[in-house]
C-alpha positions in Angstrom: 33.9 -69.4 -18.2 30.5 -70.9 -19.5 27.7 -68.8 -20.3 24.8 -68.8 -17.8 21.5 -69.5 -19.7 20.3 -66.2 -18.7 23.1 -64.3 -20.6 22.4 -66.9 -23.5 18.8 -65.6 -23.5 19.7 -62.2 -23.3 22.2 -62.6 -26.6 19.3 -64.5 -28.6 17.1 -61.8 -27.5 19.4 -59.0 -28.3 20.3 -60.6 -32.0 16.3 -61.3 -32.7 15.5 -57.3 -31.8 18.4 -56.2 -33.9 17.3 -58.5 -36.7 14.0 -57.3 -36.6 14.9 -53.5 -36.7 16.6 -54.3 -40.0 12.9 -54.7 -41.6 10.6 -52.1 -42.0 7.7 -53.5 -39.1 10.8 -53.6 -37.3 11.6 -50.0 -37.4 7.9 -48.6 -37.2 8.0 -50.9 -33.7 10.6 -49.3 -32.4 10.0 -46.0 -33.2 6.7 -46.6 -31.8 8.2 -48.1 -28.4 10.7 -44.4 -28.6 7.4 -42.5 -28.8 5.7 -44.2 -26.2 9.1 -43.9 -23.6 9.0 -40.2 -24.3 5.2 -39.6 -23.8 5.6 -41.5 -20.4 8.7 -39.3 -19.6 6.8 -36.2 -20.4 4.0 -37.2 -18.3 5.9 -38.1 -15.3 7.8 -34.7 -16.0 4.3 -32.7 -15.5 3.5 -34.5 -12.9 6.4 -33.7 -11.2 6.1 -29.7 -12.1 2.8 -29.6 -11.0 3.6 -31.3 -7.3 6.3 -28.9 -7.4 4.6 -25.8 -7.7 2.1 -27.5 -4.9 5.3 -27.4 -2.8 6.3 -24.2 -3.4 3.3 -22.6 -2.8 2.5 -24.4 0.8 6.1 -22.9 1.2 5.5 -19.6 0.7 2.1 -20.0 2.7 5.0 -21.5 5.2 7.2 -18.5 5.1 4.5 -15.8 5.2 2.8 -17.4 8.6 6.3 -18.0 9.9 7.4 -14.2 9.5 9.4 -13.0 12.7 7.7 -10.7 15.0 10.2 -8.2 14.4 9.1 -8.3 10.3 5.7 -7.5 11.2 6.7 -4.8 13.7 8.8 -3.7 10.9 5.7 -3.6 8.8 3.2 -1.8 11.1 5.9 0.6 11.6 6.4 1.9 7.9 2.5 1.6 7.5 2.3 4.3 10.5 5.0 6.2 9.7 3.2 6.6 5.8 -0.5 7.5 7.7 1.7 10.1 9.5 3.0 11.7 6.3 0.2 11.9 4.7 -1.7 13.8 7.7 1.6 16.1 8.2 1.0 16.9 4.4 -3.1 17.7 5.0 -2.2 19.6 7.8 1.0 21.8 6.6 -1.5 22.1 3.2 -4.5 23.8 5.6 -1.9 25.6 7.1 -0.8 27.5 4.0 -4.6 27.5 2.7 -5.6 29.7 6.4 -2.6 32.0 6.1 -3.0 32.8 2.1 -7.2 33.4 3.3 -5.8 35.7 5.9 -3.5 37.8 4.0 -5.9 38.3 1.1 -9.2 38.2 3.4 -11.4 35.8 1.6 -12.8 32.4 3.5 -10.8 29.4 3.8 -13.1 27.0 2.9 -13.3 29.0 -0.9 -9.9 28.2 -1.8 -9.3 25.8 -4.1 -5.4 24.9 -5.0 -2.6 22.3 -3.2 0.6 24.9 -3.7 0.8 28.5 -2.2 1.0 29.5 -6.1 -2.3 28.0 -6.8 -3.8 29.3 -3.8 -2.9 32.9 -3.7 -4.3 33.0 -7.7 -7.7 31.8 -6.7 -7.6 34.3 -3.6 -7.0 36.7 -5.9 -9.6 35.6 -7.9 -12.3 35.2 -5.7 -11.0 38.5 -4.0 -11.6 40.4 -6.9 -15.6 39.3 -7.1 -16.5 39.3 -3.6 -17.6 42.2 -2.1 -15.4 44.4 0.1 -15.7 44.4 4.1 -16.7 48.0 5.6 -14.2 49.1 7.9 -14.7 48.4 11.6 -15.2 51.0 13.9 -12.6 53.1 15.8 -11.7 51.5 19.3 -10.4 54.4 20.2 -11.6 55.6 24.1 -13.5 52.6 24.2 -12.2 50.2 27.2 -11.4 52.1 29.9 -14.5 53.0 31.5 -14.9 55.4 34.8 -12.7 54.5 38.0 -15.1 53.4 40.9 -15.1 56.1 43.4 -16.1 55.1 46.6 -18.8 53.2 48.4 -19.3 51.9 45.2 -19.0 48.3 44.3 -17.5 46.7 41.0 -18.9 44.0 39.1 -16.8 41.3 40.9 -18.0 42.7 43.9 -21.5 42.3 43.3 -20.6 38.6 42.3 -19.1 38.2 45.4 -21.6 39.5 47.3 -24.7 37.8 45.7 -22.9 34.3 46.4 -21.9 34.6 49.7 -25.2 34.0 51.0 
């Protein structure tokens, strides 16, 4: 079959590049030409990183608006259940602060300490410098009072009668 006289072009074309890569011009050309290929590579390489990352982020913009109900139930759930540790430790922590401030009689809000260790020391502590409570007075006989003998009326009576009116 006859060459077309494309394919003849192409040869002639071919043989004058290869001739001229045999000189010196001819290889500082075509290294030039590699250098250029690979910059435009490179720059078509960032721009594809860059719309890339673009993409990725509008994804994960995506994902987070797209979250089931059931994930931010999830969520609100552990978020409460972490409040509710947190004030079951405050409160068992007043707890043991009142009991170690009744056993050793010195005022709660003195004590200083977060374990029963720590709190009993400085109750001991501030024990030792505070001044000591005077016994109370016996109740003994105290409370009873004389039985109402009659005709006579009782508090409640009184009441009773002063609002009836």
């Amino acid at each position: 079959m006859p060459k077309t006289p494309e394919e003849i072009a192409a040869e002639e074309a071919a043989a004058k590049a290869a001739a001229e890569a045999e000189t010196p011009e001819g290889k500082l050309a075509a290294a030039q030409a590699e250098v250029e290929k690979w910059k435009t590579l490179s720059r078509k390489n960032e721009d594809q990183a860059k719309s890339n990352a673009d993409k990725a982020k509008k994804f994960d913009e995506l994902e987070e608006a797209n979250k089931t109900e059931q994930e931010k139930l999830l969520a609100r759930a552990e978020s409460a259940e972490k409040k509710l540790a947190d004030r079951d430790a405050k409160d068992a922590a007043a707890a043991t602060a009142a009991e170690v401030a009744k056993v050793k009689g010195v005022p709660v809000e003195a004590l200083r300490g977060t374990t029963r260790e720590e709190l009993e020391a400085h109750a001991d502590a501030l024990a030792a410098i505070l001044p000591k409570k005077p016994p109370a007075p016996s109740a003994d006989g105290q409370g009873e009072g004389e039985k109402i003998g009659a005709g006579e009326m009782s508090a409640d009576d009184i009441v009773t009668a002063a609002t009836a009116r």
